[in-house]
C-alpha positions as a Markdown table, in Angstrom:
| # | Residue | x | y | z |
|---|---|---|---|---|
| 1 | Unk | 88.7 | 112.0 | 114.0 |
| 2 | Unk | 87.4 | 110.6 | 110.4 |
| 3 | Unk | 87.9 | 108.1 | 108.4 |
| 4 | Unk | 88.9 | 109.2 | 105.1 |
| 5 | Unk | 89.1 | 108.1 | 101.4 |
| 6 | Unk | 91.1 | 110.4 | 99.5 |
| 7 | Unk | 92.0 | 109.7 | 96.2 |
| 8 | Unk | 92.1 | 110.2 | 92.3 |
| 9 | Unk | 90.3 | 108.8 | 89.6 |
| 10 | Unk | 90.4 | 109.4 | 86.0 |
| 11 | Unk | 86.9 | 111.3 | 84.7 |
| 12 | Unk | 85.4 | 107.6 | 83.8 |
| 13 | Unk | 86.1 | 106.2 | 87.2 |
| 14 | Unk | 89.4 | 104.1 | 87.6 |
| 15 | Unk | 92.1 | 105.1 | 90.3 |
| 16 | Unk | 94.7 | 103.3 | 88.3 |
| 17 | Unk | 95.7 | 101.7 | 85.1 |
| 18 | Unk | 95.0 | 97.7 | 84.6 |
| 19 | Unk | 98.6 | 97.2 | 85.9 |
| 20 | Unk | 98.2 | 99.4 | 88.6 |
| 21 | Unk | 100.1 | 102.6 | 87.1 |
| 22 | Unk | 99.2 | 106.0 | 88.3 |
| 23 | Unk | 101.7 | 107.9 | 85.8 |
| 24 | Unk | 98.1 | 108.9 | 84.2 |
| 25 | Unk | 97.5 | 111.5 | 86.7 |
| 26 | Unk | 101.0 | 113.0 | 87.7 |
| 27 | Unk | 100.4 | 115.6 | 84.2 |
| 28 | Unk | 97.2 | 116.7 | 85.9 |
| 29 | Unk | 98.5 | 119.1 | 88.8 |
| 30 | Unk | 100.5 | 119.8 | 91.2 |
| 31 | Unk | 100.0 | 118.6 | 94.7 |
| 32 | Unk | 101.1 | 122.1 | 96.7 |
| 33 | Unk | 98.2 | 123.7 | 94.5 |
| 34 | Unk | 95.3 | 120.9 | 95.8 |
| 35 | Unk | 94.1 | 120.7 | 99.1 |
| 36 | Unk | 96.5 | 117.7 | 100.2 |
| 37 | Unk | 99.3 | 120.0 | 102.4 |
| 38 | Unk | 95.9 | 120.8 | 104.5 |
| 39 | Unk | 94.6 | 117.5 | 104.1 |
| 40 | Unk | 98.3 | 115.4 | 105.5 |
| 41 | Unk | 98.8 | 117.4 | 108.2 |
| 42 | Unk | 95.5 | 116.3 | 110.1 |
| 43 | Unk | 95.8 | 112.5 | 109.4 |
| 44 | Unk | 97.5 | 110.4 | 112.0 |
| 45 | Unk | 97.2 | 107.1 | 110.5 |
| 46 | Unk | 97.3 | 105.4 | 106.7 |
| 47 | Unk | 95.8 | 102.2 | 105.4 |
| 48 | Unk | 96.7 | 100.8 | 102.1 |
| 49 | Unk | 96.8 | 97.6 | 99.7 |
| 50 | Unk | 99.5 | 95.6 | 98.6 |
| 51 | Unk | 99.0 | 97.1 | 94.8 |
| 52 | Unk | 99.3 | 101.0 | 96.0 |
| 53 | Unk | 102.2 | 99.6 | 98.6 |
| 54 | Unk | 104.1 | 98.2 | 95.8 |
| 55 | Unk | 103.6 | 101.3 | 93.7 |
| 56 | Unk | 105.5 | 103.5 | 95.7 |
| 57 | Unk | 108.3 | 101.3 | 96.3 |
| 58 | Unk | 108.5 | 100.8 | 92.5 |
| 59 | Unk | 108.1 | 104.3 | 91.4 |
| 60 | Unk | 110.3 | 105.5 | 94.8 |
| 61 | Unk | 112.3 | 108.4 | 92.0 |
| 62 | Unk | 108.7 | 110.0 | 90.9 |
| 63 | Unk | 107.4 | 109.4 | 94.5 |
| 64 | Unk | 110.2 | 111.6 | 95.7 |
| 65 | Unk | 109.9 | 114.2 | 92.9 |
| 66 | Unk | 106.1 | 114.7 | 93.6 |
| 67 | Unk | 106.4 | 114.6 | 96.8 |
| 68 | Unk | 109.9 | 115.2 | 98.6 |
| 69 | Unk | 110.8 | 111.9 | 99.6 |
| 70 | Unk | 111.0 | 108.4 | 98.0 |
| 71 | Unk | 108.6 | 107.3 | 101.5 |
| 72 | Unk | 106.6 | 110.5 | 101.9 |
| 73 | Unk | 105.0 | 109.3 | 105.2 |
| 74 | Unk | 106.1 | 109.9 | 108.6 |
| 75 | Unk | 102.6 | 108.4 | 109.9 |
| 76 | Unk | 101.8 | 104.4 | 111.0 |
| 77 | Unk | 100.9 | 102.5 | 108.1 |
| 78 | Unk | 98.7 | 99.7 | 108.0 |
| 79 | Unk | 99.4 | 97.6 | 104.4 |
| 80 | Unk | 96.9 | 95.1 | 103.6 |
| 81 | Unk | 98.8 | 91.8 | 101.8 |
| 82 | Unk | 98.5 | 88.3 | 101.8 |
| 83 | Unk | 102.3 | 87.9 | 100.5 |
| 84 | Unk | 105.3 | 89.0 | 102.2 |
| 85 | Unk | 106.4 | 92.6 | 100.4 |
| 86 | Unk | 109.6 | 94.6 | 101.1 |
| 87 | Unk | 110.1 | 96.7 | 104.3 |
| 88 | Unk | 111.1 | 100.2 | 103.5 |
| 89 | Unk | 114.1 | 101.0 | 106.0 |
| 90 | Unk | 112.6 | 104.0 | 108.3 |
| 91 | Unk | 109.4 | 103.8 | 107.7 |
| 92 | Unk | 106.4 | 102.5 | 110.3 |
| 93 | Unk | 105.0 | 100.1 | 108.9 |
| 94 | Unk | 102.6 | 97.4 | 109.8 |
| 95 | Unk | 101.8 | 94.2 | 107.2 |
| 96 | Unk | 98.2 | 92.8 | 107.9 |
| 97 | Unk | 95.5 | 90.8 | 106.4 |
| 98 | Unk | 92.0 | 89.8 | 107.5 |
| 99 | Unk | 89.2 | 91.8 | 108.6 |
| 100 | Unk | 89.2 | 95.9 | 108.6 |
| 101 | Unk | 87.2 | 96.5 | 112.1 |
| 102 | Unk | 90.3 | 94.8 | 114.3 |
| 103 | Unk | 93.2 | 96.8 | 112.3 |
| 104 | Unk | 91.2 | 100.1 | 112.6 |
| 105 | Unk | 90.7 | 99.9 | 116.1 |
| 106 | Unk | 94.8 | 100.0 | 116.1 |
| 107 | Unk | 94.8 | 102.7 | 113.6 |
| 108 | Unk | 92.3 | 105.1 | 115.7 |
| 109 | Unk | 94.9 | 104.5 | 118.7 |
| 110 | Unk | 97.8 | 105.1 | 116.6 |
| 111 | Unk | 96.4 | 107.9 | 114.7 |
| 112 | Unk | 95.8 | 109.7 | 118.7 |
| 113 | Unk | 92.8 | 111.9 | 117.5 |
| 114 | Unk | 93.7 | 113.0 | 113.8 |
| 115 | Unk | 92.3 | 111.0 | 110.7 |
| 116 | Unk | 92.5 | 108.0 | 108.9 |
| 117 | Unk | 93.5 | 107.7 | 105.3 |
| 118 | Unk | 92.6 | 105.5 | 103.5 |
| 119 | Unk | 95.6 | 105.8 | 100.5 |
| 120 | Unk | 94.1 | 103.2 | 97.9 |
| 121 | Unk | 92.8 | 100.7 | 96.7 |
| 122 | Unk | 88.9 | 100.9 | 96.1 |
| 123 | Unk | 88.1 | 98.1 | 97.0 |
| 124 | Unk | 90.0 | 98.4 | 100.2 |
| 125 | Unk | 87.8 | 101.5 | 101.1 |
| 126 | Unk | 85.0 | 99.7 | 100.0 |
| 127 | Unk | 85.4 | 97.4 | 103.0 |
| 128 | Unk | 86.0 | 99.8 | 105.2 |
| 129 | Unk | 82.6 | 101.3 | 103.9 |
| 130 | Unk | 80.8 | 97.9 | 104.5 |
| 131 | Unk | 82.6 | 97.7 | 108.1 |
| 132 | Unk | 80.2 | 100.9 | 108.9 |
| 133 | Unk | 83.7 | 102.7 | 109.3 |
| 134 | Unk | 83.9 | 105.3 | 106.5 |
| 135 | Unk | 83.2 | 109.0 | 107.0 |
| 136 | Unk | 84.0 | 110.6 | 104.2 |
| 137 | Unk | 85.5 | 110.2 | 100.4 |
| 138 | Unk | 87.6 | 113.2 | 99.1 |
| 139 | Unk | 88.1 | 112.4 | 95.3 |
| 140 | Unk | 89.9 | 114.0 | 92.7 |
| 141 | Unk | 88.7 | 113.9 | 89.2 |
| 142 | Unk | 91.3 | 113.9 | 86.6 |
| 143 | Unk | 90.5 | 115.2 | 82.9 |
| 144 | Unk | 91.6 | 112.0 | 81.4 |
| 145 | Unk | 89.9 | 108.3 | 80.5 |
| 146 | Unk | 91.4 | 105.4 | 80.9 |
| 147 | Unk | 88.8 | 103.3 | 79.4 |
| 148 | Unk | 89.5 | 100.5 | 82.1 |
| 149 | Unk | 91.6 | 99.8 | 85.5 |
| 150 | Unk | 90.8 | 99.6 | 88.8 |
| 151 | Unk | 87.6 | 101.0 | 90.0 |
| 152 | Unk | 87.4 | 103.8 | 92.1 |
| 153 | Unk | 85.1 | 102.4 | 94.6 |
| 154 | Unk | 83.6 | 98.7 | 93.5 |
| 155 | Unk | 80.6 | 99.2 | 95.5 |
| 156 | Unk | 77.2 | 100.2 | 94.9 |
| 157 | Unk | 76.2 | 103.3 | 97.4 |
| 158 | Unk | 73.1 | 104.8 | 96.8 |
| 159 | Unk | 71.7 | 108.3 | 97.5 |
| 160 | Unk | 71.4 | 109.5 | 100.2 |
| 161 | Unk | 74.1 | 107.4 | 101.9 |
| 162 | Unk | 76.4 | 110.0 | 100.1 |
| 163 | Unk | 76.1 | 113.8 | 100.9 |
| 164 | Unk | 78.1 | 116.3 | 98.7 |
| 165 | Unk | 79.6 | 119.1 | 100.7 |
| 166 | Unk | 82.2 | 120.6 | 98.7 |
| 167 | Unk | 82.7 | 121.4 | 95.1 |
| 168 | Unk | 86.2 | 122.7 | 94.2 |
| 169 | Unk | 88.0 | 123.4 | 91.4 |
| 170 | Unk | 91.9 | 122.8 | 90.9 |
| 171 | Unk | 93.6 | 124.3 | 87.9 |
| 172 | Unk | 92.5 | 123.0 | 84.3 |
| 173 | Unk | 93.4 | 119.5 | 85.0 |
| 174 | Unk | 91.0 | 118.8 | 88.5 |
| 175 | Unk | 88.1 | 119.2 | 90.1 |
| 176 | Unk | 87.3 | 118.2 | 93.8 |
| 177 | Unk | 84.3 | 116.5 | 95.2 |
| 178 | Unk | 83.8 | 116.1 | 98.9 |
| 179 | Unk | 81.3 | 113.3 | 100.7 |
| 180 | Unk | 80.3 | 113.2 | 104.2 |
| 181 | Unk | 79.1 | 109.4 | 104.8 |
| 182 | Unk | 75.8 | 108.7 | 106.5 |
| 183 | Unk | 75.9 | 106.2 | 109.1 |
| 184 | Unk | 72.4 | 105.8 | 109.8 |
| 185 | Unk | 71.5 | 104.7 | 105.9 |
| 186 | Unk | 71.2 | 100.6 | 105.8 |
| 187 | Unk | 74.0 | 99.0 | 103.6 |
């Protein structure tokens, strides 16, 4: 079981626009050509923000086109808000706030031995990444620049805290980095 961060980010570094748009990277590929079919079928469990939360429920139609349904989760998710959001009629899912170690102890139960994604935002992984509770960042690197946006991870991790363990590439548009996360390095 891992805690994951798998995401996107444009080639200078943002995961999504200032207003929290993401149509930047749906040009870039195509999601039964990347390694996510492998990647969903071992996680067990999702985390999110408010921001990535309200995304989907906004962009529901090109949610559904990229990915088969308007709510492409059948997994327990965990949304992290501080205002009351819309409930999205079959899915599971849990509104919290507060600290990350308490709600991941629920998510590892839920999750019953796969993984933990952690869908987005950055800084959201970042505190799971401070908590001690971060194995591993799968990122995505888009061939575009968005000049500014929301950071892909607003934290500074220095080497060797990060280990590179897979380079891949994925059609013209992405490449794929892989990162096992040390535990024993001091935050």
């Amino acid at each position: 079981m891992k805690t994951q961060y798998y995401t996107a980010t444009s080639l200078d570094g943002f995961i999504a626009t200032e207003d929290d748009s993401l149509d930047w990277l749906f040009s870039l590929g195509d999601l039964t050509n990347s390694s996510y079919p492998a990647f969903i079928a071992e996680v067990g469990a999702l985390v999110m923000g408010a921001s990535t939360y309200e995304w989907i429920v906004r962009n529901a139609d090109q949610v559904a086109a990229e990915t088969g349904a308007a709510w492409p989760y059948t997994q327990p998710v965990w949304v992290f808000t501080s205002r009351k959001l819309p409930l999205i009629e079959g899915a599971i899912i849990r509104f919290v706030k507060g600290d990350v170690q308490p709600i991941h102890k629920e998510m590892r139960e839920a999750a019953a031995g796969k993984n933990i994604w952690i869908v987005g935002g950055g800084d959201l992984a970042g505190q799971f990444y401070d908590a001690g509770l971060l194995d591993e960042l799968i990122v995505q690197i888009g061939s575009a620049t968005l000049g500014r946006g929301k950071q892909l991870f607003p934290r500074r991790v220095l080497s060797p805290t990060l280990r590179l363990v897979s380079v891949r590439q994925m059609g013209a548009g992405m490449a794929e980095l892989r990162y096992d996360v040390s535990k024993t390095q001091g935050r």
